[in-house]
C-alpha positions in Angstrom: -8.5 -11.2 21.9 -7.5 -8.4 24.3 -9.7 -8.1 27.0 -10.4 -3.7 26.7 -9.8 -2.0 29.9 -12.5 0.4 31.1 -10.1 2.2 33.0 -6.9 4.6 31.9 -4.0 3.3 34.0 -2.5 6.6 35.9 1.1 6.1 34.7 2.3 7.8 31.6 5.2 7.1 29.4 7.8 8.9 26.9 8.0 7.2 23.3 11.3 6.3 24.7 9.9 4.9 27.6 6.7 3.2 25.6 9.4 1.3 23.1 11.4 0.2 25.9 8.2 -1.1 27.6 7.8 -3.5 24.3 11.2 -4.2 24.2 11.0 -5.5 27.5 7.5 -7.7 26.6 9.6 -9.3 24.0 12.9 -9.8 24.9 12.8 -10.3 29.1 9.5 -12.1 29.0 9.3 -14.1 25.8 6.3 -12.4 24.1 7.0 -12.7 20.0 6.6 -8.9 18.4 4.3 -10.6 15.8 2.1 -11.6 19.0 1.8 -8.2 20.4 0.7 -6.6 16.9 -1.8 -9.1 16.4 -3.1 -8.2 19.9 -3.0 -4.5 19.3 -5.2 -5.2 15.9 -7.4 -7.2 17.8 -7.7 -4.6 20.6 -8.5 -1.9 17.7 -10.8 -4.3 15.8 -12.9 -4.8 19.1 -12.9 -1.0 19.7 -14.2 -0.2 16.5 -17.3 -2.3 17.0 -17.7 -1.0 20.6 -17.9 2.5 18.7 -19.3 1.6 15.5 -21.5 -1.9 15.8 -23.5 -1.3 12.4 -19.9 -1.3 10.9 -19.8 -2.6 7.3 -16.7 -1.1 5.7 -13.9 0.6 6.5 -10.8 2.4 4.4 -7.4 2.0 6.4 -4.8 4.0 5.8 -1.6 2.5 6.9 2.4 3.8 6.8 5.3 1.1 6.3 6.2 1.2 10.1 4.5 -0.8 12.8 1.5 1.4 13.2 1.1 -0.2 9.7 1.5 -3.2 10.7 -1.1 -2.7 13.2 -3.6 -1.5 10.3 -2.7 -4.8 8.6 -4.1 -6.9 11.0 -7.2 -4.5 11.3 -8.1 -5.2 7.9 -7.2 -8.8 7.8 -9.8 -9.1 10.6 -12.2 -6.9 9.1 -12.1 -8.9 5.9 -12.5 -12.2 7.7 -15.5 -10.7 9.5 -16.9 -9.7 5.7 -16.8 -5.8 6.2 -15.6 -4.5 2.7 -12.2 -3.2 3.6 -10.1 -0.2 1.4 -6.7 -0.9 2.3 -4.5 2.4 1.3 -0.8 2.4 1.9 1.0 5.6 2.5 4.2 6.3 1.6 6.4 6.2 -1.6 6.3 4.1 -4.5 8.3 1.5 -2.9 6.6 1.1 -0.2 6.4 -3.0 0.1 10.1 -3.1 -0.1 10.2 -0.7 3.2 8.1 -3.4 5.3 10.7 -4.5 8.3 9.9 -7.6 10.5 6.7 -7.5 12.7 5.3 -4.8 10.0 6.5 -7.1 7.1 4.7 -10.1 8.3 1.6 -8.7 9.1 1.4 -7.3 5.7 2.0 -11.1 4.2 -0.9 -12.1 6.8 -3.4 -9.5 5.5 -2.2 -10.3 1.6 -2.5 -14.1 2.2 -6.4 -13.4 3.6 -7.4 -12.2 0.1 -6.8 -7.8 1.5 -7.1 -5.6 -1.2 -4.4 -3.2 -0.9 -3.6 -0.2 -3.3 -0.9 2.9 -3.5 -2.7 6.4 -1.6 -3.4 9.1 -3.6 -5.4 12.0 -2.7 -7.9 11.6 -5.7 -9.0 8.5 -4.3 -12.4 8.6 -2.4 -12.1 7.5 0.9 -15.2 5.0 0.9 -15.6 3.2 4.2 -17.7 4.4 7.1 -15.1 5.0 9.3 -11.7 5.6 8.9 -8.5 4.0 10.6 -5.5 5.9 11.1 -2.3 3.8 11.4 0.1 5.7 9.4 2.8 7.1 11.8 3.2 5.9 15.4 5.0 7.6 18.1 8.4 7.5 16.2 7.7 11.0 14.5 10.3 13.5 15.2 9.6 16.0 12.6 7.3 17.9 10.6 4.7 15.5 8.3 5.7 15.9 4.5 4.7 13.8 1.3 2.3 11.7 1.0 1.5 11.0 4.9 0.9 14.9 4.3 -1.9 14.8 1.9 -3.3 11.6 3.4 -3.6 13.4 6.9 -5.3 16.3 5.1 -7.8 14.1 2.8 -9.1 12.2 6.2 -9.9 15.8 8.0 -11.6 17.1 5.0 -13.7 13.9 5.0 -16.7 13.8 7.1 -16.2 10.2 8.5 -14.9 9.5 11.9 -11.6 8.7 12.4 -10.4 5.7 14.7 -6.7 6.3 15.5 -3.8 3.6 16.4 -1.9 4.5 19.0 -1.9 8.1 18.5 -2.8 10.4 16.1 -0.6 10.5 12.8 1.4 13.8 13.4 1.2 14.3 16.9 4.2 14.1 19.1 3.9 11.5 21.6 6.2 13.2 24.4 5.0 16.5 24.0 1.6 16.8 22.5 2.9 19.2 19.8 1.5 19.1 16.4 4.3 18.3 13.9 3.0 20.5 11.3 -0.4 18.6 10.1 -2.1 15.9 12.6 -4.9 13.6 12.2 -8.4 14.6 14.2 -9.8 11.4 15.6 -12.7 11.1 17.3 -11.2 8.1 18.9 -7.4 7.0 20.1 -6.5 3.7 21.1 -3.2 3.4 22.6 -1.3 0.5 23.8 1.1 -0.8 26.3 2.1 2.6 27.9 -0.3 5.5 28.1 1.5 8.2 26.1 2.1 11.7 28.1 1.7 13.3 25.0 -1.8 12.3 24.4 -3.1 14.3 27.4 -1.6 17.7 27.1 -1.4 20.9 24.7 -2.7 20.5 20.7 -3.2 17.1 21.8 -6.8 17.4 23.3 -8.1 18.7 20.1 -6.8 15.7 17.8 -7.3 12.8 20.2 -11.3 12.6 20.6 -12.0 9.6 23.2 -8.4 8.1 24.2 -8.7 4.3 24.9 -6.5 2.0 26.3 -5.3 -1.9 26.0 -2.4 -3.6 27.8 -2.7 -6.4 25.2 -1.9 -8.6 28.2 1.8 -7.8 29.3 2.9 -9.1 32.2 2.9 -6.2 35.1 6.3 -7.6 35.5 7.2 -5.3 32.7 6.2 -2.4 34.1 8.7 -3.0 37.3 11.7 -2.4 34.7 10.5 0.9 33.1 10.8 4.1 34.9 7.5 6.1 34.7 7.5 9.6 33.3 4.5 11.3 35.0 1.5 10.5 36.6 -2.1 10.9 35.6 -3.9 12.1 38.8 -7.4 10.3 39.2 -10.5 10.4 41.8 -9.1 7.9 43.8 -6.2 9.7 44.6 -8.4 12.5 46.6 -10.5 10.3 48.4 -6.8 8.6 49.8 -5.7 12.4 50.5 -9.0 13.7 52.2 -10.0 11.0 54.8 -13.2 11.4 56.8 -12.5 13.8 60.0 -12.5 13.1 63.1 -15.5 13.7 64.7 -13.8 15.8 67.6 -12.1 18.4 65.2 -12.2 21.6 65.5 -11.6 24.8 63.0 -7.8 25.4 64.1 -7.0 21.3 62.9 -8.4 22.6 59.6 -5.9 25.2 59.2 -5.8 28.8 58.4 -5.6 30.8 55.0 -4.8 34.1 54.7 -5.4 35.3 50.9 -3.8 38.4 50.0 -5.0 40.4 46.8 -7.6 42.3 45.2 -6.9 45.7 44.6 -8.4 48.6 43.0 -10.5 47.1 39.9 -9.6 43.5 40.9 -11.8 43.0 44.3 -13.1 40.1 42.4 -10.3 37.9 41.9 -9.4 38.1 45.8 -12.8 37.3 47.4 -13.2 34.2 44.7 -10.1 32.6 46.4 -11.1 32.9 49.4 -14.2 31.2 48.9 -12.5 28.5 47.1 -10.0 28.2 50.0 -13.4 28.0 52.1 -15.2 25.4 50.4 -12.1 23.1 49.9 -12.0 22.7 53.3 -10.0 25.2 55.0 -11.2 26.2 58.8 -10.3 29.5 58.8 -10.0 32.1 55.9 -9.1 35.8 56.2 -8.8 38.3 53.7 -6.4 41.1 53.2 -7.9 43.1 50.5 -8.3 47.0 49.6 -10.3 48.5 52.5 -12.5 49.7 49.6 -13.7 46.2 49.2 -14.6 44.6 52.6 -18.2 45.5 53.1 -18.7 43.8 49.0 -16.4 40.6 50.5 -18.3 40.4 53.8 -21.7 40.4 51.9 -20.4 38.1 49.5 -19.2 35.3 52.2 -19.8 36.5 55.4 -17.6 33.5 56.6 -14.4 34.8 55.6 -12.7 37.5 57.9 -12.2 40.4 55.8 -9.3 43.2 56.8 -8.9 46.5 54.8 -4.8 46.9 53.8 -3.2 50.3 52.5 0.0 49.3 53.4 2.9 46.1 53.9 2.7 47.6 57.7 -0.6 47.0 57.7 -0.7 43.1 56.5 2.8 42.5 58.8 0.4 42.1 61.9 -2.4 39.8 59.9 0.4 37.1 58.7 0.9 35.8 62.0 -1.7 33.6 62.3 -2.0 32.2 59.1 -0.7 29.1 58.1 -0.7 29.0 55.1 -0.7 32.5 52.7 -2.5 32.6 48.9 -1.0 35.5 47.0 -1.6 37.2 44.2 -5.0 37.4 42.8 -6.6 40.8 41.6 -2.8 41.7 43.3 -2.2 44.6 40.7 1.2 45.5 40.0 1.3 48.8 41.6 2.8 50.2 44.6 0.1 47.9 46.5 0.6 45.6 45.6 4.5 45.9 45.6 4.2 46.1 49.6 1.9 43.4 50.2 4.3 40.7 48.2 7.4 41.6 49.8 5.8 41.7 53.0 4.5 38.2 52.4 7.5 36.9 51.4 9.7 38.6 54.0 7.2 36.5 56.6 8.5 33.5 55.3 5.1 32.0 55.3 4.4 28.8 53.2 2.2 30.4 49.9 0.8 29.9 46.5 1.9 32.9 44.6 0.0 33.3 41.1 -1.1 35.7 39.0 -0.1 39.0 39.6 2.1 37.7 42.2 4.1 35.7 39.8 4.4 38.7 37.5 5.9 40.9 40.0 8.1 38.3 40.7 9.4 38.3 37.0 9.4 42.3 36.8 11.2 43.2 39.9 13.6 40.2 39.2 12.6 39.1 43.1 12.9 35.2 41.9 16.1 34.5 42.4 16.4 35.8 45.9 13.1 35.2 46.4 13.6 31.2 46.1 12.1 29.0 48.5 11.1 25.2 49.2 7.7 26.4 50.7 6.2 27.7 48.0 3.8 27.0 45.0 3.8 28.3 42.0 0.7 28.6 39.3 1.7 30.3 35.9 -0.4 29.7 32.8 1.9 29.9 29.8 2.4 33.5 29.6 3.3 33.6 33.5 6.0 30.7 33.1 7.3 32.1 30.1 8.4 35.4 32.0 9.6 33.7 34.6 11.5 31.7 32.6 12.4 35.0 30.4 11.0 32.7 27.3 8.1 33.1 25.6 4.5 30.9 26.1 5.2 29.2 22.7 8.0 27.8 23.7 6.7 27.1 26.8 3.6 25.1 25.1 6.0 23.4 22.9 7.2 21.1 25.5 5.0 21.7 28.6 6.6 18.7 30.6 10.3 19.9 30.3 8.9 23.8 30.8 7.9 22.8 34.2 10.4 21.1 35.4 12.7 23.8 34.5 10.4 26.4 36.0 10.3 23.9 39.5 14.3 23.9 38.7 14.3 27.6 38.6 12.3 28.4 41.4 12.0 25.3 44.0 8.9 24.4 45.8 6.2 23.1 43.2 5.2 24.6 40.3 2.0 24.4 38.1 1.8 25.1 34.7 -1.5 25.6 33.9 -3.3 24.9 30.6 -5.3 21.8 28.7 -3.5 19.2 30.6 -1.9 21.0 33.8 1.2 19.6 35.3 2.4 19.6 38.7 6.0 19.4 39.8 7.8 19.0 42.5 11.7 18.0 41.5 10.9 14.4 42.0 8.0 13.4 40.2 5.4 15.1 37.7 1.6 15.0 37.8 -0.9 15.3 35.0 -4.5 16.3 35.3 -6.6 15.4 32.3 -9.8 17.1 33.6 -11.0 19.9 32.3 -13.0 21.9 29.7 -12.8 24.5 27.4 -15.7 26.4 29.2 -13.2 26.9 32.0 -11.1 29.6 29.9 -13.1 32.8 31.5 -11.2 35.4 33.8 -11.3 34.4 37.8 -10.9 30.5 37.2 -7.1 30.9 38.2 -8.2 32.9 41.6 -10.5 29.6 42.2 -7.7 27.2 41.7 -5.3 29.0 43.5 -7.9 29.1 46.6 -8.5 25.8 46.4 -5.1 24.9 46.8 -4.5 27.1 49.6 -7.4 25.4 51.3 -6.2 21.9 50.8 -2.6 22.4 51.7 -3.9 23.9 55.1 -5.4 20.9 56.0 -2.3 19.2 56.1 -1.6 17.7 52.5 2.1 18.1 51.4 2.8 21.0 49.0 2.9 18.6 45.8 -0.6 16.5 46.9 -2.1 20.1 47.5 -1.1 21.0 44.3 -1.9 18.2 41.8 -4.7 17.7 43.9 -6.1 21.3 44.1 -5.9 20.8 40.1 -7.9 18.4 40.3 -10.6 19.3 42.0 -10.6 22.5 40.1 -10.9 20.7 36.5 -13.3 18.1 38.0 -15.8 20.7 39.4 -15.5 22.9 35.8 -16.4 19.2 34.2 -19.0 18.4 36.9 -20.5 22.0 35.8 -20.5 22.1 32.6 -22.0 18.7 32.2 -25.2 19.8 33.8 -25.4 23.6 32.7 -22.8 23.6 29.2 -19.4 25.0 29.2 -20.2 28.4 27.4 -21.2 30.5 29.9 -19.5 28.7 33.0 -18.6 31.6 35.5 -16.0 30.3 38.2 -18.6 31.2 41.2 -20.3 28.2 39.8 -17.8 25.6 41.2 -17.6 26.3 44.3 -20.9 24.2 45.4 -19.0 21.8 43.4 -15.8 21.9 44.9 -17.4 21.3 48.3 -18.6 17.8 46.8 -15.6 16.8 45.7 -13.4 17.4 48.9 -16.5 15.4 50.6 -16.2 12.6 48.6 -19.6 13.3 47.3 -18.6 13.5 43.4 -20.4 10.5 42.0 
């Protein structure tokens, strides 16, 4: 059996990508299809009674592909182990005659153990304690119809968990999407390759607990597949963030100049700049609506605060910052107007988000504006004008939104959202962190601080990004976990964020 891995692996895969990957198992390195199925049932058959150890039945619902086949072995194991097993097969009448190869054979193996099997039909009571979703695998390319339909629809109506194989029937395994109906699980076991789609968009709310099992493939395998995106992890910040030296001073740390708040916003600016303080940064200033410096000075009397009316006033202040953080509580008024161009004319490496990224769209500044020294944070609705789409569309395929938007604009771009991505041109970052506590106003100021912070202190633009992401989601989880998510304000990370840049996060 499998031997379950207690660790998601950080590299993700396209379907494309994830066949090619079995492809490779079989053909290159001799491992019979029949083998690896057997494996994945094994893996699943073991994750169930990790989950479920009182298990005595279970009703599998299984499609004529090889996510059937992998519900085959399931119940062929569960019946040798004496659980009382309801077999249902989804599809049309014909449905033994469309059994292929690996699929085909388990189905003989499960039939020749005494499996009970019988047609699906939505009067049927679904009987066992938990159910096992192995209907459609990560071959789906469009919307769910027939029988798979209903089926999908009868096991979220019922109130029993739902155990899923390899992903959720009627997700999309690239993107995330929901392809018209999906499956809620409140676990997914995957195999092989760790889909992208799993971690990003509708995703989150079908998957429940995504597990993983290499069902023992040679790392050999891996070497011949190109990797689609990465998933960033703790590990990665404590490689990033070493221990300073003990003779530093401020100025090694870097300086951070954030440039927003105005009149009604005052908030959103003096939240970055505590971020960019407690991710590290040695020196933060300010450049904020004089009508707000005494409020940012007794907020954080760390940060050095400067009242702006004007671009002519700010031209002075950019100088000695390193590294500029524009556009939160920016406004998109004559203010704030002046202060962008003025940043951008200083030619100043900067994260430009919010506001910042909606002048940038209105005043149609992209295109000139274009640089290699920027970062870019859109949510959805941000990308979408910058894009001149719409956040739908955006959603709908988050991975090829932001690498048009990094395509579009250079630098690296974030698109923010349940599983943010980071690009850079040449590779993309996922962050799976995160709650849903962390969708309150002034969370996008913190993140954009952070970032600030950590690219001062030397990180390159796309490590400062994904990173900064990180850190951010983390913190919100590390929160909520102690206090809830409803409620969670984003002043409540920053004693957080401190932690994790220390390497204190355990």
């Amino acid at each position: 059996m499998p031997v379950m891995r207690a660790e998601l692996p950080a590299t993700l895969y396209t379907a494309q990508q994830s066949r090619a990957l079995d492809q490779t198992a079989i053909e290159q390195y001799g491992l019979p299809g029949f083998k690896l199925m057997q494996r994945a049932g094994h893996a699943t058959f073991a994750t169930l009674l990790h989950h479920w150890p009182q298990l005595q039945s279970l009703t599998i619902l299984c499609g004529s592909g090889n996510n059937g086949g992998d519900g085959f072995v399931v119940a062929g194991l569960a019946h040798q182990r004496g659980l009382d097993v309801q077999l249902l097969c989804v599809g049309d009448d014909d449905f033994e005659r469309k059994l292929r190869g690996e699929a085909l054979d388990a189905w003989r193996w499960s039939q020749a153990l005494g499996v009970e099997a019988q047609a699906y039909t939505s009067e049927l009571e679904l009987r066992g304690e938990v159910l096992v979703d192995a209907m459609l695998g990560t071959g789906l390319a469009g919307p769910v119809r027939g029988a798979a339909e209903r089926a999908i629809r009868h096991c979220n109506r019922s109130p029993q968990p739902v155990l899923a194989v390899d992903i959720p029937s009627g997700l999309c395994s690239d993107t995330g999407a929901v392809l018209g109906m999906a499956v809620r699980a409140a676990v997914t076991i995957t195999f092989i390759g760790l889909k992208q789609g799993l971690f990003t968009h509708q995703a989150v709310d079908y998957t429940g607990q995504v597990e993983f099992d290499g069902l023992l493939v040679p790392e050999a395998v891996y070497e011949d597949v190109p990797v689609s995106a990465f998933r960033t992890q703790t590990e990665d910040l404590a490689q990033a963030l070493g221990p300073r030296r003990r003779s530093s001073h401020k100025g090694d740390s870097g300086h951070v100049m954030v440039i927003g708040g105005d009149l009604g916003f005052g908030g959103a600016g003096i939240l970055a700049a505590q971020a960019a303080l407690r991710s590290g940064a040695g020196l933060v200033s300010l450049a904020i609506r004089p009508e707000y410096v005494s409020a940012a000075l007794a907020r954080q009397p760390e940060l050095m605060v400067h009242g702006v009316n004007s671009g002519q006033d700010l031209e002075p202040l950019l100088e000695r910052a390193d590294i500029l953080v524009i556009g939160p509580g920016l406004g998109r008024n004559a203010w704030g107007d002046q202060l962008l161009l003025q940043a951008l004319q200083s030619e100043k490496p900067m994260v430009v988000d919010a506001d910042g990224l909606n002048l940038l769209a209105e005043k149609n500044w992209l295109h000139s504006a274009r640089r290699a020294n920027w970062i870019l944070t859109p949510h959805p609705g941000e990308a979408a004008r910058l894009l001149a789409d719409d956040a739908a569309a955006v959603n709908q395929d988050r991975f090829a939104s932001v690498e048009r938007l990094q395509a579009n604009c250079g630098g690296v771009a974030v698109l923010k959202g349940a599983g943010t991505l980071s690009c850079d041109g040449d590779a993309l970052h996922l962050c799976a962190a995160g709650n849903p506590g962390m969708a309150v106003g002034g969370m996008g100021d913190v993140l954009a601080g952070i970032i600030g912070g950590l690219w001062a202190q030397g990180l390159k633009p796309v490590d400062a990004a994904r990173l900064g992401v990180y850190v951010h989601a983390r913190a919100g989880d590390m929160q909520a976990a102690e206090c809830g998510e409803r409620g969670l304000l984003p002043g409540d990370l920053l004693p957080r964020i401190q932690a994790l840049v220390s390497g204190l996060h355990e």
